[in-house]
C-alpha positions as CSV (number, residue, x, y, z in Angstrom):
1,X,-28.6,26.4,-56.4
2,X,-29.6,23.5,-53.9
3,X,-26.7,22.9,-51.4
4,X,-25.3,18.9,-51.7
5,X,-27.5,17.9,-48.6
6,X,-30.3,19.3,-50.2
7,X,-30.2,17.4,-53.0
8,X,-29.4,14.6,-50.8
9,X,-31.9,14.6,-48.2
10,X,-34.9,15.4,-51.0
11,X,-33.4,12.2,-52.6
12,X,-33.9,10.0,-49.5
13,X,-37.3,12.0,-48.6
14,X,-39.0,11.4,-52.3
15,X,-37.3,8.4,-53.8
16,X,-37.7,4.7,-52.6
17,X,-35.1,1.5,-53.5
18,X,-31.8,2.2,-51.5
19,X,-28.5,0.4,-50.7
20,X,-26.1,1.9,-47.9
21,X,-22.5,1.2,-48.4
22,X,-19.3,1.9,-47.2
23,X,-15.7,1.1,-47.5
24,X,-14.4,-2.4,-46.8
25,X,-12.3,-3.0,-43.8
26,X,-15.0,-0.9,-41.9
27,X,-14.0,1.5,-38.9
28,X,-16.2,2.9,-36.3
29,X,-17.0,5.7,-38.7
30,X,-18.0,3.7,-41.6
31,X,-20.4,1.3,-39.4
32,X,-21.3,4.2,-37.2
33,X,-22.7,6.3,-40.9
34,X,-24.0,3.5,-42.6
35,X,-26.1,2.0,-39.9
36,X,-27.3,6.0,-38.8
37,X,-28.6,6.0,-42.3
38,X,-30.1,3.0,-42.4
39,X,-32.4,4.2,-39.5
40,X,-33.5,7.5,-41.1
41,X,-34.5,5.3,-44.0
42,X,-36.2,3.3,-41.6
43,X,-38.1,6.2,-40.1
44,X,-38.9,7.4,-43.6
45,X,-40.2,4.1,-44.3
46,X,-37.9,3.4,-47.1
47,X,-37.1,0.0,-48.2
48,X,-33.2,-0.3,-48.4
49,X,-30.3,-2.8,-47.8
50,X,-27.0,-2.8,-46.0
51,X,-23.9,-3.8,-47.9
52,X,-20.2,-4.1,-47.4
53,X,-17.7,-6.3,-48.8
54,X,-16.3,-7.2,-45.1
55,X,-19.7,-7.4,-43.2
56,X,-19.6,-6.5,-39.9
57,X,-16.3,-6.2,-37.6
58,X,-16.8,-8.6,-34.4
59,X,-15.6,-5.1,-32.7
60,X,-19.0,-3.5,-33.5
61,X,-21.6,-6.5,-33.2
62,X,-23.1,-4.1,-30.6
63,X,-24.0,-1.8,-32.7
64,X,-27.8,-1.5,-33.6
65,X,-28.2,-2.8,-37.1
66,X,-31.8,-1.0,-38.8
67,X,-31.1,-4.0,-40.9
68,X,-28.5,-7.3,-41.4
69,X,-25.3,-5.9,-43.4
70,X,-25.0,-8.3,-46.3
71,X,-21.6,-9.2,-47.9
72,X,-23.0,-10.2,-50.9
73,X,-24.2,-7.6,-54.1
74,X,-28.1,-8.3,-54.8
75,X,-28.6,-9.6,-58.2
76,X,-30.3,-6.5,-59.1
77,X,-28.8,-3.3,-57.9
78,X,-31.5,-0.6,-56.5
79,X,-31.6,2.5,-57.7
80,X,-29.3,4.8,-55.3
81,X,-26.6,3.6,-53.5
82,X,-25.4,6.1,-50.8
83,X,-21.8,5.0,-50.4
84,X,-20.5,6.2,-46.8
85,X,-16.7,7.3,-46.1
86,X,-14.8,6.2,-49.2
87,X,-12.4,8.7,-50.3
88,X,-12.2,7.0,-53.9
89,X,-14.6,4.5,-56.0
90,X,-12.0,1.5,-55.2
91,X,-12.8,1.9,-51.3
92,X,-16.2,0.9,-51.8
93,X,-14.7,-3.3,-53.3
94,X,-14.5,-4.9,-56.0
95,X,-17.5,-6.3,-56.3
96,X,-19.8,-3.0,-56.1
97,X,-17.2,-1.0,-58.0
98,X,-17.1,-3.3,-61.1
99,X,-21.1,-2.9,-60.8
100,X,-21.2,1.0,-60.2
101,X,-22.7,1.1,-63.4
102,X,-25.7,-0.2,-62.8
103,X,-27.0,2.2,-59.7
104,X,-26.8,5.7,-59.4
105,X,-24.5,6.5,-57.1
106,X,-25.1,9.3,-54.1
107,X,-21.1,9.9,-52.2
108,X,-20.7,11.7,-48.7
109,X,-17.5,11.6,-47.5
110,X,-15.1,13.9,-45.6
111,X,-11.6,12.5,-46.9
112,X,-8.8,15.4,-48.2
113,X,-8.6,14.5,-52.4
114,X,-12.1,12.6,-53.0
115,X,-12.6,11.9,-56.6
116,X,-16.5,12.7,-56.7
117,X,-16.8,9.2,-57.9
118,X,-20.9,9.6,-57.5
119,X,-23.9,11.2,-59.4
120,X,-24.3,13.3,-56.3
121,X,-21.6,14.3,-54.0
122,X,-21.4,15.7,-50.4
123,X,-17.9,16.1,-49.6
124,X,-16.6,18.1,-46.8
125,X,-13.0,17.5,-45.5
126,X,-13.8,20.0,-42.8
127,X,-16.1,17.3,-41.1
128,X,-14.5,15.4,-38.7
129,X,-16.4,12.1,-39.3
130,X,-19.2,11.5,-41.5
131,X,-21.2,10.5,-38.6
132,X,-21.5,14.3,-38.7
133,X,-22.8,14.7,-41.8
134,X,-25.5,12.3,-40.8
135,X,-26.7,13.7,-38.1
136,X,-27.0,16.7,-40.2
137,X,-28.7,14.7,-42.6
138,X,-31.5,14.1,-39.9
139,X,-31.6,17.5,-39.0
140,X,-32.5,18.5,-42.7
141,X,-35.2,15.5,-42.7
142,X,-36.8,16.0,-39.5
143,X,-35.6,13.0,-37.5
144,X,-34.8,13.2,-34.1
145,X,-31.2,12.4,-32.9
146,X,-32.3,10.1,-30.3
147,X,-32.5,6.3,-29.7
148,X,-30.5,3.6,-32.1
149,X,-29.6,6.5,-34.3
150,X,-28.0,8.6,-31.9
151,X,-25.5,5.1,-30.3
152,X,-24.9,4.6,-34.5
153,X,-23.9,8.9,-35.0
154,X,-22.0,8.8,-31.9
155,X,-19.8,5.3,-32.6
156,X,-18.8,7.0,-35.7
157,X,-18.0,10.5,-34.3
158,X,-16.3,9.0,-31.0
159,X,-14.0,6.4,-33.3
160,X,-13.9,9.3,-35.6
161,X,-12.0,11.9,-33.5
162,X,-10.4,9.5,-30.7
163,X,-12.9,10.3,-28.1
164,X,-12.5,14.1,-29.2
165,X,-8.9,13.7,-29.1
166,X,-8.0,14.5,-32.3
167,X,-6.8,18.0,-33.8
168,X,-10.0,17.3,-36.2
169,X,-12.3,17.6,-33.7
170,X,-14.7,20.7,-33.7
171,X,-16.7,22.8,-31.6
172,X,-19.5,21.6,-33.9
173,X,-18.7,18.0,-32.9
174,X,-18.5,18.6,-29.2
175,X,-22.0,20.3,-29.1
176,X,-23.3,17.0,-31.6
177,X,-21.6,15.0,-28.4
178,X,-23.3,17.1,-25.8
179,X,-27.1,17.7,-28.0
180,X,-27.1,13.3,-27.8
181,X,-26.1,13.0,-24.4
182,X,-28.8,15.5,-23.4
183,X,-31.3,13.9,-25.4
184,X,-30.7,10.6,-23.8
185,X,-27.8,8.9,-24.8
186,X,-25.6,6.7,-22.4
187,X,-22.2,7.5,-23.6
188,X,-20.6,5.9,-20.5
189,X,-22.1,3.2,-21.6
190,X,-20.9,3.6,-25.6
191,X,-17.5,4.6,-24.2
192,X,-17.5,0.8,-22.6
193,X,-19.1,-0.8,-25.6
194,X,-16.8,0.9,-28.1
195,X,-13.5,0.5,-25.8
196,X,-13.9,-2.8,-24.3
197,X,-13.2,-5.2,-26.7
198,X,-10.3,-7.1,-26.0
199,X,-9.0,-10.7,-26.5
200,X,-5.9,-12.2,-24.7
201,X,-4.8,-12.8,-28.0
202,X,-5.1,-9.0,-28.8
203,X,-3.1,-8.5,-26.1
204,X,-0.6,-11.0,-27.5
205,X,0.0,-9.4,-30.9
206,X,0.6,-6.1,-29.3
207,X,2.9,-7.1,-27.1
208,X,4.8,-8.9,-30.4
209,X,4.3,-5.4,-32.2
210,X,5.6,-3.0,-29.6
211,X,8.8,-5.4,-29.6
212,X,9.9,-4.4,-33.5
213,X,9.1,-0.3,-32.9
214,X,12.0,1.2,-34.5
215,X,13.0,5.2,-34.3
216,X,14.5,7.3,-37.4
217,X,15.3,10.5,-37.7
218,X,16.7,11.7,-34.5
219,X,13.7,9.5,-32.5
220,X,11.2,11.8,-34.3
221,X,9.9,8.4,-36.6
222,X,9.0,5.5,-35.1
223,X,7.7,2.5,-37.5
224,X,6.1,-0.8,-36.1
225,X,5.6,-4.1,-37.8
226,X,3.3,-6.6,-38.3
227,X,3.4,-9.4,-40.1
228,X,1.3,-12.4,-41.4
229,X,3.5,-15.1,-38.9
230,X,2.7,-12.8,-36.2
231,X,-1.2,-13.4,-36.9
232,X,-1.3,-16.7,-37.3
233,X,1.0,-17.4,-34.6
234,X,-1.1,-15.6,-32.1
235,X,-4.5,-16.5,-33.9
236,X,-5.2,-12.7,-34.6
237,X,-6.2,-10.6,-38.0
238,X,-6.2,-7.0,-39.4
239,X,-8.9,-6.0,-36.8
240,X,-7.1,-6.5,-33.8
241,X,-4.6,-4.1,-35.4
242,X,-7.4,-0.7,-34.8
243,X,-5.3,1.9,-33.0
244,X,-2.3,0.2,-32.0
245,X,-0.4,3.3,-34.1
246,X,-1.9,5.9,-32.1
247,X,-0.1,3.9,-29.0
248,X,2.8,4.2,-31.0
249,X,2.6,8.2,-31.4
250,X,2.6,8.8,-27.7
251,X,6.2,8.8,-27.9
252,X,7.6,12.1,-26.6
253,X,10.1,12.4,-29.1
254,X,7.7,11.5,-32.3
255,X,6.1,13.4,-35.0
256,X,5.1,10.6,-37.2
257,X,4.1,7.1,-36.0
258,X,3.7,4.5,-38.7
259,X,2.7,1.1,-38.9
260,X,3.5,-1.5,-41.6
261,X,1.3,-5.2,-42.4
262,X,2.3,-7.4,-44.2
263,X,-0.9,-7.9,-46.9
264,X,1.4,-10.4,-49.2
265,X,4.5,-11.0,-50.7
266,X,6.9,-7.9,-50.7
267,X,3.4,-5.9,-50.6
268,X,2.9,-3.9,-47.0
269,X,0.3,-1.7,-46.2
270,X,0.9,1.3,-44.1
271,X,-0.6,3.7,-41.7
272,X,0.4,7.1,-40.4
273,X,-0.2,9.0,-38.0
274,X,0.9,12.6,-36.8
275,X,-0.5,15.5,-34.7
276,X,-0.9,19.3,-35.2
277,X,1.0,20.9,-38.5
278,X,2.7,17.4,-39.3
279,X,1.2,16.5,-42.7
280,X,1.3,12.6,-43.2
281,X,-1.3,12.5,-45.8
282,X,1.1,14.5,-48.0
283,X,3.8,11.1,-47.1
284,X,1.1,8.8,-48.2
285,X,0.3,11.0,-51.4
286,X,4.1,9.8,-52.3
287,X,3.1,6.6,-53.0
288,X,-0.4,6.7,-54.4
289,X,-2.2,6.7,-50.6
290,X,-4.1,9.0,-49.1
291,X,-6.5,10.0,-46.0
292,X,-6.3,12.7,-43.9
293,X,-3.5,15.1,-42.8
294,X,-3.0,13.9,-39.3
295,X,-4.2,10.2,-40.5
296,X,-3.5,8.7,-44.2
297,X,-2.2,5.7,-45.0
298,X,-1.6,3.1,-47.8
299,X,0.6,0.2,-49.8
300,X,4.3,0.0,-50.2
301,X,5.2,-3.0,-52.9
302,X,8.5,-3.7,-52.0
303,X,10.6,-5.7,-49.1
304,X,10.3,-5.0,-45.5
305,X,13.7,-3.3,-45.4
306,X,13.2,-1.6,-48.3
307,X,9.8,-0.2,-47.5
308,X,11.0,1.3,-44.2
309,X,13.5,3.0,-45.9
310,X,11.7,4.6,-48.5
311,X,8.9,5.6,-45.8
312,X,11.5,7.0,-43.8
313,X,13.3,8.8,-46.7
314,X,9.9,10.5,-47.6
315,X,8.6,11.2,-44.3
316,X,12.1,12.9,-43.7
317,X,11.8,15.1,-46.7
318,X,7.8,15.9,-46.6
319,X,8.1,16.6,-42.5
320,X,11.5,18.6,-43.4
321,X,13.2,16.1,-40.5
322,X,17.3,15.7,-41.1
């Protein structure tokens, strides 16, 4: 029986007509894999389109587009859609998932508990990025991991891991790392691209979200909030949020960082983080989240005080903390 990328790369190899998608909100990963398959469509000589509900984060304007991304559904879907690092159907929007139906739908993702949600599915939770499991995608079609498509593999591999940071990261993906830099690739140059990206006003909101960092549990929680009056007051958004919990976890004494935004009234979404045995996906699980073990996250419908203290109750109990 053909293998999932099999299947996959004699889809993309034979057919014609694609859309590339992945999950709104986009991080490095998601960009990273949906622009690295745009260019092996490219070099197949495919005609395809770039969609997410968000567009593209100011963050990653850098990042060599094979094609605009539109925001927008086409009035007539094409037949495959390859949707890129969405761990369930409702990652992919509203928009695209109340028109699933109309498009057959092709899933690679690496997320613990994905829902197969496609007509085809490649899911690996071993992978440490799907940037990954595009490169090996070109592998299985022939196309060289050099050029546009090695910056777009590596941006999601890089973001993916935390620099290679991360307790996810594999042997596999530090030879991928070392197989692009040898075949060209300036990563001190990506490292400056990806890393450098700050506004005063980032700096701003930071400084306002480090100031509420609270510890529970015998200093081995620590929970930092950010709310709406905090963005407007120093003229931020969601985005200027990206890693500000994994500052968070470099407390000594912590085993699970967490960060909670205000999305609306009494409604907070939340992000954890942990390292090594220190399960956090199984937290988020509690209440309907999910992700990965060392990074999951969220929504919490409830007040601010009250939120904290059932994510502190549950982090307690999961993490066996008393």
């Amino acid at each position: 029986m053909a293998t999932p990328l099999k299947r996959i790369s004699d889809i993309l190899r034979d057919g014609d007509d694609f859309m590339v998608a992945s999950h709104y909100n986009p991080d490095g990963d998601a960009i990273g894999a949906m622009c690295g398959v745009g260019h092996l469509l490219r070099s197949l000589g495919k005609h395809f389109r770039l969609y997410n509900p968000s567009g593209l984060p100011a963050r990653y304007d850098f990042t060599p587009l094979p094609a605009p991304v539109l925001t927008e559904l086409p009035d007539t879907l094409p037949r495959w859609t390859i949707v890129l690092d969405c761990g369930s159907a409702e990652r992919m929007g509203e928009p695209l998932v109340a028109r699933a139906g109309e498009t057959r739908i092709i899933n690679i993702d690496h997320h613990l508990g994905n829902s197969e949600f496609g007509e085809e599915n490649w899911v690996d939770m071993h992978q440490p990025a799907v940037g990954c499991m595009v490169a090996l995608l070109a592998e299985a079609l022939g196309i060289p991991l050099t050029g546009e498509l090695a910056e777009c593999v590596y941006l999601a591999v890089a973001t993916d891991t935390g620099f290679f940071s991360y307790g996810s990261t594999t042997p596999e993906s530090l030879e991928l790392a070392a197989r692009l830099l040898r075949d060209g690739l300036n990563i001190a140059d990506m490292n400056r691209r990806i890393t450098k990206q700050w506004s005063e006003e980032r700096m701003h909101l930071w400084t306002e979200v480090m100031g509420t960092v609270e510890l529970h549990l015998d200093r081995q929680v620590a929970i930092g909030i950010i709310t709406r009056e905090m963005f407007e007051r120093t003229g931020t958004g969601s985005d200027d949020t990206e890693n500000i919990i994994n500052f968070i976890r470099r407390l000594k004494s912590v085993r699970m960082a967490a960060i909670l935004r205000e999305e609306g009234p009494d409604t907070f979404k939340f992000s954890l983080r942990s390292y090594g045995e220190d399960n956090v996906q199984a937290v988020a699980a509690r209440f309907g989240g999910g992700g990965h073990k060392n990074a999951s996250g969220g929504t919490i419908r409830a007040p601010l005080k009250a939120a904290k203290t059932m994510l502190v109750e549950v982090a307690g109990d999961v993490l066996g903390i008393r």
